[in-house]
C-alpha positions as CSV (number, residue, x, y, z in Angstrom):
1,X,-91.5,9.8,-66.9
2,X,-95.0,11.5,-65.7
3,X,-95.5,15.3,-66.7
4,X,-94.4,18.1,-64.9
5,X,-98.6,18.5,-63.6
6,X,-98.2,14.8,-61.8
7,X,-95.4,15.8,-59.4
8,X,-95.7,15.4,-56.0
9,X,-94.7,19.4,-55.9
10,X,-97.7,19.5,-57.4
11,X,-100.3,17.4,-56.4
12,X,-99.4,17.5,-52.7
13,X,-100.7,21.2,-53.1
14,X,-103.6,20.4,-55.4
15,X,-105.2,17.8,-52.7
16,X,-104.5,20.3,-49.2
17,X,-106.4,23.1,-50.6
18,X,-108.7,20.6,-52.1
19,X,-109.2,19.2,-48.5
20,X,-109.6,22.0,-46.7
21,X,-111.9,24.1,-49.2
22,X,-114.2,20.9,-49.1
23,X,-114.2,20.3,-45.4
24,X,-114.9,24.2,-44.5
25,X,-117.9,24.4,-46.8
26,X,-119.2,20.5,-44.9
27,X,-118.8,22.3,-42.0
28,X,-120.1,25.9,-42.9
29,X,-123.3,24.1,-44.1
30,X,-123.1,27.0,-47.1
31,X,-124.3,24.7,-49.8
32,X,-126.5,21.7,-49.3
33,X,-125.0,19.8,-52.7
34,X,-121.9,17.6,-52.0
35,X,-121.6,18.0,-55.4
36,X,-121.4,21.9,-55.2
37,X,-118.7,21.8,-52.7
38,X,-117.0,19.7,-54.7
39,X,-117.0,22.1,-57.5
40,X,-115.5,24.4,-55.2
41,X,-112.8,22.8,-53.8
42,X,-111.2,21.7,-57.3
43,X,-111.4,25.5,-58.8
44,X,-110.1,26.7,-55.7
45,X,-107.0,24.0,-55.9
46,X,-106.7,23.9,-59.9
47,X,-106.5,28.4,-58.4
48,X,-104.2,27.6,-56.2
49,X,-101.8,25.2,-58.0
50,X,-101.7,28.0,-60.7
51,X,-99.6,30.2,-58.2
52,X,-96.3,28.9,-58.2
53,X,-95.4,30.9,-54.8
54,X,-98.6,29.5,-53.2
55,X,-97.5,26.1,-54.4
56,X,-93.9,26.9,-52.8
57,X,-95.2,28.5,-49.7
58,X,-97.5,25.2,-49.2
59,X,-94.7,23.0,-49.8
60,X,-92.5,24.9,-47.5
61,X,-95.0,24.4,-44.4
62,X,-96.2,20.9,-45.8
63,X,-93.6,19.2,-43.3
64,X,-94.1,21.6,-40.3
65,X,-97.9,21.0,-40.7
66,X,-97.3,17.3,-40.9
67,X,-95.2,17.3,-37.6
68,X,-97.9,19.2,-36.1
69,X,-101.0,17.1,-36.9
70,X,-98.7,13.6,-35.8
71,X,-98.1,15.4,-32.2
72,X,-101.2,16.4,-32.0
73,X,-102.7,13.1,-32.9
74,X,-100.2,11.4,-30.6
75,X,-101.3,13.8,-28.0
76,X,-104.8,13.4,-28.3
77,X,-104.3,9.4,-28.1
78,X,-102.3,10.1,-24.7
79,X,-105.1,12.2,-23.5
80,X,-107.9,9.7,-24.2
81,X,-107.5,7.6,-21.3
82,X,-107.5,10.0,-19.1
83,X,-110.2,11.1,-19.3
84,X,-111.8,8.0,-17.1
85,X,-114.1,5.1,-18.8
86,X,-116.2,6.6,-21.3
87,X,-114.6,9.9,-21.8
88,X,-116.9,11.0,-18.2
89,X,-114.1,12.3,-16.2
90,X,-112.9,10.7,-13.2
91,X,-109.2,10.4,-14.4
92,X,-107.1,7.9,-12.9
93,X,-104.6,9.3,-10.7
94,X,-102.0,6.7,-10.8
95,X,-102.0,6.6,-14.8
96,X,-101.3,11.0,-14.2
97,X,-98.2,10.4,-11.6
98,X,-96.7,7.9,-13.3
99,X,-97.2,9.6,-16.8
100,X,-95.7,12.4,-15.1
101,X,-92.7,11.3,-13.1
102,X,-91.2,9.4,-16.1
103,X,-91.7,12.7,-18.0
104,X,-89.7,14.1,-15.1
105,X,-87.2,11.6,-15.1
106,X,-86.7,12.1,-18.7
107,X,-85.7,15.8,-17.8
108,X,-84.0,15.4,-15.0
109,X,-81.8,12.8,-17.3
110,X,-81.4,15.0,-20.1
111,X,-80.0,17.9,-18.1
112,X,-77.5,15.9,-16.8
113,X,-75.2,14.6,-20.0
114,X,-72.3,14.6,-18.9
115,X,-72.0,11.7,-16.2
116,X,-73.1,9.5,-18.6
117,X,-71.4,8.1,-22.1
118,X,-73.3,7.8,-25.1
119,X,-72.9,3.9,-25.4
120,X,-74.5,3.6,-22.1
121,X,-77.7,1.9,-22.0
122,X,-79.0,4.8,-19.9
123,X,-77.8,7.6,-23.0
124,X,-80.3,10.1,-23.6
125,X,-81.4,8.9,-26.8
126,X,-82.1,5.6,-24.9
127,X,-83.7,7.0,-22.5
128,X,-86.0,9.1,-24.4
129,X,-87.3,5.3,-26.4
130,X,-87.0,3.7,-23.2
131,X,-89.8,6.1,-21.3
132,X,-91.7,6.2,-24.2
133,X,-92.1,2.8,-24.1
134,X,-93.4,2.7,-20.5
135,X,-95.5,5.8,-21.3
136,X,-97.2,3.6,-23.9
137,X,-97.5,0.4,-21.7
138,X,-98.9,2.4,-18.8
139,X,-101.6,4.2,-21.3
140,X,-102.2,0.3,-23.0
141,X,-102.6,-0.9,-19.6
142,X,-104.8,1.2,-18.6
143,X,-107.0,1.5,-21.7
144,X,-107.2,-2.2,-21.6
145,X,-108.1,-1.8,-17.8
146,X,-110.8,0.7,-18.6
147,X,-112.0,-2.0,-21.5
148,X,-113.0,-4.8,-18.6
């Protein structure tokens, strides 16, 4: 069994403070020496990990943060093709109404639960994979449309 310092309690701590300490000072352009910053960010996360309500607090936002960063990734990557070939405007207007009246649909569907049993193919939990799925072929489409 690995020591209490190798948990994922632990670690998962150790390495976000380590992250973000490094990538502030990249960014701040403070110090010139990667080497520097990387001094930094370890004493501030072996600092950090030291606390065991920091270490708790992080570990009690670790998922919310996580959830966070996969919508916004996910929201970015829906974004992208809008934005017209080469990110210089001129968004398709077709790829936006569609987008939007499945979204719609999806709503609409969802408000109305009880006209429809669960074991339907049309369920809301269906539904909600099912629109997502043409979301996605609508965005591939067109990203492999803006590609030719």
């Amino acid at each position: 069994m690995l020591p209490e310092i190798f948990s994922l309690e632990i670690l998962l701590p150790f390495f976000l403070v380590l992250a973000i300490i490094y990538g502030a000072l990249e960014v701040s352009r403070v110090f010139a020496n990667r080497a520097v910053k990387a001094i930094i960010a370890i004493v501030f996360a072996f600092f950090s990990i030291m606390n065991y309500e920091v270490v708790m607090f992080i570990n009690s936002i670790l998922p919310y943060a996580a959830g966070f960063f996969v919508c916004l990734f996910l929201i970015w990557i829906i974004l992208k093709p809008l934005k017209g070939a080469g990110g210089k405007g001129g968004s398709d207007p077709v790829l936006i109404i569609v987008i939007l009246v499945l979204i719609l649909i999806l709503l609409a569907r969802m408000s109305v639960t009880d006209y429809w049993p669960e074991s339907s193919i049309i369920s809301n939990t269906n539904l909600i994979w099912i629109i997502a799925l043409l979301i996605l072929i609508v965005i591939i489409w067109k990203a492999y449309k803006m590609g030719s």
